[in-house]
KOLZAKOL-388274 format. One record per residue (C-alpha): x, y, z negated; residue in one letter. Coordinates in steps of 0.1 Angstrom, whole numbers, padded with zeros to 4 digits, always signed. Example, Ala and Ser with C-alpha at 12.3 -4.5 7.8 and 13.67 -1.06 7.14 Angstrom:
BEGIN
+0123-0045-0078A+0137-0011-0071S
//
This chain:
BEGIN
+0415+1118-1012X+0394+1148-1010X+0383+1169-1040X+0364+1200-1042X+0360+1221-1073X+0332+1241-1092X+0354+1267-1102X+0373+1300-1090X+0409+1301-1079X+0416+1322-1111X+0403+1293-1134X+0427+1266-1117X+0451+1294-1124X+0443+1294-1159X+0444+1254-1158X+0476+1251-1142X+0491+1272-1167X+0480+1254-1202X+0490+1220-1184X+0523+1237-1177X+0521+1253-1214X+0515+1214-1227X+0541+1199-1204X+0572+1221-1212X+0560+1221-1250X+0560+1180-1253X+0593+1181-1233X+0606+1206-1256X+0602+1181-1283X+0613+1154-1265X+0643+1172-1261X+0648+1178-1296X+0643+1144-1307X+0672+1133-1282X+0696+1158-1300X+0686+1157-1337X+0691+1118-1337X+0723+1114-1309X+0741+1097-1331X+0717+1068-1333X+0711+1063-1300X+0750+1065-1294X+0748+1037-1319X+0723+1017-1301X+0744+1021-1268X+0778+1008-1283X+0758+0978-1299X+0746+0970-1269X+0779+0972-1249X+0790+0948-1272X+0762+0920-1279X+0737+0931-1249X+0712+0914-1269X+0697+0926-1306X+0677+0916-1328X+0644+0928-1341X+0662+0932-1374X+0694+0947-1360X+0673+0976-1340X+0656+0985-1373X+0686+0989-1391X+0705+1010-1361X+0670+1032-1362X+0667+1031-1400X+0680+1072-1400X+0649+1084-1376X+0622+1097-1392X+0586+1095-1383X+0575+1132-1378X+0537+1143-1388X+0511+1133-1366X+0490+1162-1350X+0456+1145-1349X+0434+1162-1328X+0435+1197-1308X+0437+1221-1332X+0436+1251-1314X+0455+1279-1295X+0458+1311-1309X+0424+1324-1316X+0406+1295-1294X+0402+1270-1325X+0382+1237-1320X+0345+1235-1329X+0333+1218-1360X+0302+1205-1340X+0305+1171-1324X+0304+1166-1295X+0270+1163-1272X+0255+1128-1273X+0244+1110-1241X+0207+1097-1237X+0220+1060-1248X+0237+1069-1279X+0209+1092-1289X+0192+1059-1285X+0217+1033-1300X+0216+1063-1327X+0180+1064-1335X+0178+1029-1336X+0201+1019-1362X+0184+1050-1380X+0150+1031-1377X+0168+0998-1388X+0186+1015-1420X+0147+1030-1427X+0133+0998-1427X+0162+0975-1444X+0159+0968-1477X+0177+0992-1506X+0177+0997-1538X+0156+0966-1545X+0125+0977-1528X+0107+0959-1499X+0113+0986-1476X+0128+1025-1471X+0100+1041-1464X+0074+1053-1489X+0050+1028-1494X+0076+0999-1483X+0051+0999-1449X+0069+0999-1414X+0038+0994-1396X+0035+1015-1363X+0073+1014-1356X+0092+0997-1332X+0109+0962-1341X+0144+0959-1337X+0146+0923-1335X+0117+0918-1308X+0086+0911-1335X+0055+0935-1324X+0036+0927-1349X+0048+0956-1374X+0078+0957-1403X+0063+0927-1424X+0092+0900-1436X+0091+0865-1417X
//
């Protein structure tokens, strides 16, 4: 398969080296997981040797000692490259799907009124449920 790329030779450097970054630092902690909780999975192998089989209920209690660590969420950033608080770009179909529901929360009843807007009139914008003839109630 053939692939040609839009950007320099120093930028696939620059690539190649955060993938290796990210590679070495999840195997790092991989690593340390192994180590920290040996004696459970030694546990786990003599159990095995002996029944072959376990329960649901006997692999909870040989892994009752591990701990859950934190989750990470999302990128948070590398040294003085921190994620953006803006979201990200949306594409021409959820700028649609967006403005629609927009339209449909505008024209939905609230607060015991006949409609959001001023007025309670939805006249001149477009129906959401195929009806042309304006915002009125069937």
């Amino acid at each position: 398969m053939s692939h040609t790329r839009d950007y320099s030779e120093e930028i696939a450097s620059t690539i190649d080296e955060e993938v290796r970054r990210l590679i070495e630092s999840a195997h790092d902690e991989a690593w340390e997981i192994l180590v920290q909780y040996r004696e459970v999975l030694d546990d786990l192998v003599l159990h095995l040797m002996d029944k072959e089989t376990l329960s649901r209920k006997e692999v909870l209690r040989i892994f009752a000692p591990v701990k859950t660590r934190p989750s990470r969420g999302s990128y948070t950033g590398y040294g003085k490259r921190l994620p953006s608080d803006r979201p990200p770009v949306l594409t021409p179909k959820e700028l649609a799907l967006t403005a629609a529901a927009d339209v449909k929360d505008l024209a939905s009843p609230s607060n015991g009124q006949s409609g959001g807007f001023i007025g309670g009139s939805t006249a001149g914008l477009p129906s959401l449920d195929g009806d042309e003839g304006g915002g009125e109630p069937r």
